[in-house]
N, C-alpha and C positions, 0 to 999 in steps of 0.2 A: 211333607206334601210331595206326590209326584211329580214329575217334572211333566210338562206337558209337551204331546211330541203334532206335526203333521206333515202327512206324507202329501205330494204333489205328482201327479203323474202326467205328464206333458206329452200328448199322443198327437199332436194338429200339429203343422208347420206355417202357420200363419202368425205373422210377427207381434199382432197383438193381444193374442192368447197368450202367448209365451212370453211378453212383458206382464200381464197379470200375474203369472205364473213367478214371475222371478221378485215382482211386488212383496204377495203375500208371503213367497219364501225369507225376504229381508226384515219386513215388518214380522213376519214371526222370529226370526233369529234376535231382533232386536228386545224381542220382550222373555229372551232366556228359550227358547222352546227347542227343541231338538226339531230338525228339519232333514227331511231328506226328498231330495227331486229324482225323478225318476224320467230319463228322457226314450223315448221312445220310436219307431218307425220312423214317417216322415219330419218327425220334427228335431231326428238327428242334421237335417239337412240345416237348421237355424245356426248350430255352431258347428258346422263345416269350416276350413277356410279357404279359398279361393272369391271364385267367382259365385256373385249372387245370382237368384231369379230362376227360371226356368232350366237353362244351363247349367245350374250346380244339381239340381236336381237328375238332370238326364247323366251327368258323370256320375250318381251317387248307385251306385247295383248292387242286388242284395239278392239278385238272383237266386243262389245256390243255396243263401239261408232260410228264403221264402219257401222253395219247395217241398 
């Protein structure tokens, strides 16, 4: 039997999408399944470390890469 896999791609920086996200990433890990998260744009700003909230966001620039 194949192994069963799911990909998750985390594109929002609101904290409780990203707790969904990390949910179904466990509860799948738990039942054997190959798992991979994909984190993306603003929702690098969730596992940041410093300062939270609007502030961690304004330190976060991606300026050069966006262009």
């Amino acid at each position: 039997m194949e192994k069963r896999k799911l990909t998750i791609l985390q594109a929002d920086n609101t904290m409780d999408k990203f707790y969904h996200a990390l949910v179904m990433a466990t509860e799948a890990r738990t039942l054997g399944w190959d798992v991979n998260v994909f984190v993306t744009s603003q929702a690098v700003v969730l596992l940041a470390k410093g300062e939270k909230g609007s502030k961690a966001r304004s330190k976060l620039s991606i300026g050069r890469l966006a262009r």
